[in-house]
C-alpha positions as CSV (number, residue, x, y, z in Angstrom):
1,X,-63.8,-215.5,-54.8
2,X,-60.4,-213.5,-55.5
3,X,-59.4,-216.7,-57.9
4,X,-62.7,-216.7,-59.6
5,X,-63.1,-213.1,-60.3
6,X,-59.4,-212.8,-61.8
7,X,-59.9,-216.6,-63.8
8,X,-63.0,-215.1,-65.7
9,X,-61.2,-211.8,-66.4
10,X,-58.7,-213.9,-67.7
11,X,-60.8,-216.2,-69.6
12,X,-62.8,-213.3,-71.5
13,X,-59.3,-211.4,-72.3
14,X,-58.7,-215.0,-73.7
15,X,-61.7,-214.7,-76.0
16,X,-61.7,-211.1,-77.1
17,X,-57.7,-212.5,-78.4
18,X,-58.9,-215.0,-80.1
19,X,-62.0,-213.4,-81.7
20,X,-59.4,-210.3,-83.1
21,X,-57.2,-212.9,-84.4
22,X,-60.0,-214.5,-86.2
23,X,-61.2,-210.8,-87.6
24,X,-58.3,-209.1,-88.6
25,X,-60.2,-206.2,-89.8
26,X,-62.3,-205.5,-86.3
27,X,-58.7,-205.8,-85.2
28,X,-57.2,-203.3,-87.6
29,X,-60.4,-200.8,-86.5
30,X,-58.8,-201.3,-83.0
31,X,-55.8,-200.7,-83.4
32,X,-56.5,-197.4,-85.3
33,X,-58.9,-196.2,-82.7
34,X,-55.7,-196.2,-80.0
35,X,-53.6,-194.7,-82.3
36,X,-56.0,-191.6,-82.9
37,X,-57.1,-192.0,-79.4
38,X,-54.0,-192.3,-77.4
39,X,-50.9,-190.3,-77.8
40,X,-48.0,-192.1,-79.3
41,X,-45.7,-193.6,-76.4
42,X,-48.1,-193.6,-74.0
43,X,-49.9,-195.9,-71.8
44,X,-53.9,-195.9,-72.3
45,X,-55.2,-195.3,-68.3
46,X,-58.6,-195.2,-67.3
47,X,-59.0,-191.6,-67.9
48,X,-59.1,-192.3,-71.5
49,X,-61.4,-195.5,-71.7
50,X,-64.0,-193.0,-72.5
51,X,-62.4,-191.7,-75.6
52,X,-62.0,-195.7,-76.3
53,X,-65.7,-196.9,-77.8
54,X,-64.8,-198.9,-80.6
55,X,-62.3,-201.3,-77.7
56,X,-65.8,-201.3,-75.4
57,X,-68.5,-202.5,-78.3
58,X,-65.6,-205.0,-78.8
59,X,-65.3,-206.0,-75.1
60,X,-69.2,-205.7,-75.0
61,X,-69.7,-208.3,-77.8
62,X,-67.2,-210.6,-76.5
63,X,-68.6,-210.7,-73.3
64,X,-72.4,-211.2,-75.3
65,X,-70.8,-214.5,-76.8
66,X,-69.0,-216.0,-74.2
67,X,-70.2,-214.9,-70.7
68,X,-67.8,-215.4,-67.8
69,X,-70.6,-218.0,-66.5
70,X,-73.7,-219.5,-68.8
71,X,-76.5,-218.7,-65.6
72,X,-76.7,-215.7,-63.7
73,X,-77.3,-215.7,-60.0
74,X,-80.2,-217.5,-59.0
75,X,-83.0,-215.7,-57.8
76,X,-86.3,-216.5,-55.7
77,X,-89.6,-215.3,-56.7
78,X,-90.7,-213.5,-53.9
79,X,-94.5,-214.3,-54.6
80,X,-96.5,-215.9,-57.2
81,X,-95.9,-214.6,-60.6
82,X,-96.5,-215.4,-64.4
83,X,-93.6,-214.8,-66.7
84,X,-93.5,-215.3,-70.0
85,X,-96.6,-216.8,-70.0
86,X,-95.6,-219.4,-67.1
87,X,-96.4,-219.5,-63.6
88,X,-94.4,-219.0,-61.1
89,X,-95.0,-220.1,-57.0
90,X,-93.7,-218.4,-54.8
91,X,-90.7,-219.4,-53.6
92,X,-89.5,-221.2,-57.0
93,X,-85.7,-221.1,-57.7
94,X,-85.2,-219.3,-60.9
95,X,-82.2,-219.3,-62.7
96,X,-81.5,-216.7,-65.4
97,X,-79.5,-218.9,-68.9
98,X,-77.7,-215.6,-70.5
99,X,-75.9,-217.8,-72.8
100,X,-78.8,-218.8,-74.5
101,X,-80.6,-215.0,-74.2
102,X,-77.3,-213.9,-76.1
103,X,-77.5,-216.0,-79.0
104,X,-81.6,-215.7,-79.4
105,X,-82.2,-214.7,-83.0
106,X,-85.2,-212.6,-81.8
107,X,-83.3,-210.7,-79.9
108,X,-79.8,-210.4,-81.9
109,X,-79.5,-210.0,-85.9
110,X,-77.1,-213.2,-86.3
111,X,-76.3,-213.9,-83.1
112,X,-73.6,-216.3,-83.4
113,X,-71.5,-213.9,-85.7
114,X,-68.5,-211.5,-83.7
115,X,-70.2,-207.8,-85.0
116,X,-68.7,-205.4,-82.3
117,X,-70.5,-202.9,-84.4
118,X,-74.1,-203.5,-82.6
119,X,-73.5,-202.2,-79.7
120,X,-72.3,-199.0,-81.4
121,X,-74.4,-196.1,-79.6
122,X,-76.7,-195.2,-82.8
123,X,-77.3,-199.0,-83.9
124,X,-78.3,-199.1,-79.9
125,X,-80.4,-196.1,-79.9
């Protein structure tokens, strides 16, 4: 578990590299939120993740378009259900695809495009 939990940490630092590289100016908006944010010199600590928002809709919309794993955990339905206009018996296996809820245009406004922006706390409110 230690391996896997530090491989998909590694993996989505991967991605959110690769994403600013490919979007210089959502890296340029970065870069100027630590420089106002952090004092010059020092080390950004957990303390100051707060003051960091810009960084987390970034982290946010990396991990919306590439999730450490395509299903969630699978879950049981306890009893019979309908969802989403299906039924459910008890006992089914259901397994949550948040890979493909992520890129659902009825859901997300071009969901396949890197817009940190959208999870900026008015465009979420």
């Amino acid at each position: 578990m230690l391996i896997a939990g530090s491989e998909t940490s590694a993996q989505t630092l991967e991605w959110a590299m690769s994403l600013l590289l490919y979007h210089p100016d959502v890296l340029e908006k970065a870069k100027t939120e630590i420089d106002t944010q952090i004092d010059k010199g020092c080390i950004a600590e957990d303390s100051d993740l707060p003051k960091l928002t810009y960084i987390s809709c970034i982290i946010n919309e990396t991990l919306r378009l590439f999730p450490p794993a395509p299903l969630l955990v699978p879950h049981y339905s306890s009893q019979d259900c309908t969802i989403g206009g299906y039924h459910v018996p008890k006992g089914t296996t259901l397994f949550v695809n948040v890979w493909a809820i992520h890129r659902d245009p009825t859901l997300w406004e071009e969901p396949t495009k890197f817009k940190p922006e959208r999870f900026e706390k008015e465009k979420l409110e």
